[in-house]
N, C-alpha and C positions, 0 to 999 in steps of 0.2 A: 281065868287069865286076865290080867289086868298088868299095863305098863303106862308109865305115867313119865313126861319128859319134863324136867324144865334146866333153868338155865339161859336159855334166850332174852336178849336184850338190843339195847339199840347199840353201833361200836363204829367207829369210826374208821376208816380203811387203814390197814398194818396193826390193826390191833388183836386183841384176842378173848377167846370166848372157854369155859369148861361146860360143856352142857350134863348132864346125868339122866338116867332111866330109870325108874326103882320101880322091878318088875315083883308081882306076886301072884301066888296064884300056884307057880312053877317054879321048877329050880331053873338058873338061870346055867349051870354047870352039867346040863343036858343037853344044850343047844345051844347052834350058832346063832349069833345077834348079829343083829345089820343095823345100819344108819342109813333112811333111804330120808329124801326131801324134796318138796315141790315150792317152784319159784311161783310168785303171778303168773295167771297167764297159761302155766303150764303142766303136764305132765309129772307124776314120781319119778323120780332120778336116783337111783341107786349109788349110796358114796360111800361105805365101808361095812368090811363083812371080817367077824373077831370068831375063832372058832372055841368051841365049850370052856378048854383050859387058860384060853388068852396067847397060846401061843404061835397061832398064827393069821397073821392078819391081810387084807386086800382093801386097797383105796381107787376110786377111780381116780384116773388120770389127772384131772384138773386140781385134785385134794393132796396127791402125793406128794411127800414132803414138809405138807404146813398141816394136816390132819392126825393123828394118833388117836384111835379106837383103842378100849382096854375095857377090861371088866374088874369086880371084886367079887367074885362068887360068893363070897361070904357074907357081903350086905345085899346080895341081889342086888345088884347094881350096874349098868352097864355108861361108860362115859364115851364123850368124843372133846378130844382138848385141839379147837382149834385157834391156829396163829397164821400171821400173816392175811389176815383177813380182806376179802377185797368184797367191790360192790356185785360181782356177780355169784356170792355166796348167801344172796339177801333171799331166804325162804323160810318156809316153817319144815321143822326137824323133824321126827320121826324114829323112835327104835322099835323093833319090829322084829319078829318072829322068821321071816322069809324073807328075802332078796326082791322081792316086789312087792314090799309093803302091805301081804295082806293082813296080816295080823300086827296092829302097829296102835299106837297112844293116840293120843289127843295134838299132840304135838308141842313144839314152844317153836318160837318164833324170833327168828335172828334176823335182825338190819343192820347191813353194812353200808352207811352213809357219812358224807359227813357235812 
């Protein structure tokens, strides 16, 4: 099993980021994918869960609205397209197998500054 993120960059607050996971290893069309992320300083924080077909999905609270998880089964692929970006979304990313990150990438790494 092996997933791998990137996509992360530097972005200036209201702007926007497409991050990607390109999983292998496993089909990606067996299972649910999460986006979990840790700021400095702190703890995994769980922010979106896409289930196997892509058709349903869960954002925490603070992401709802400016966040959209989706996958492409077919490139093993998993994305998070987010907008409205503010500074307290500045961590490294994570796609991941479980809902608490234990099976998760390397990560990529998003700052929102400006």
């Amino acid at each position: 099993v092996q997933l791998v993120e990137s996509g992360g960059d530097l972005v200036q607050p209201g702007g926007s980021l497409k991050l990607s996971c390109a999983a292998s290893g496993f089909a990606l069309e067996n299972h649910w994918m999460h986006w979990v992320r840790q700021a400095p300083g702190k703890g995994l924080e769980w922010v979106s869960s896409n289930s196997p077909y892509g058709g349903t999905s869960y954002y925490e609270d603070s992401v709802k609205g400016r966040f959209t998880i989706s996958r492409d089964n077919a490139k093993n692929t998993l994305y998070l397209q987010m907008n409205s970006l503010e500074p307290e979304d500045t961590a490294l990313y994570y796609c991941a197998l479980d809902s608490k990150g234990g099976t998760r990438g390397q990560g990529t790494q998003v700052t929102v500054s400006s």
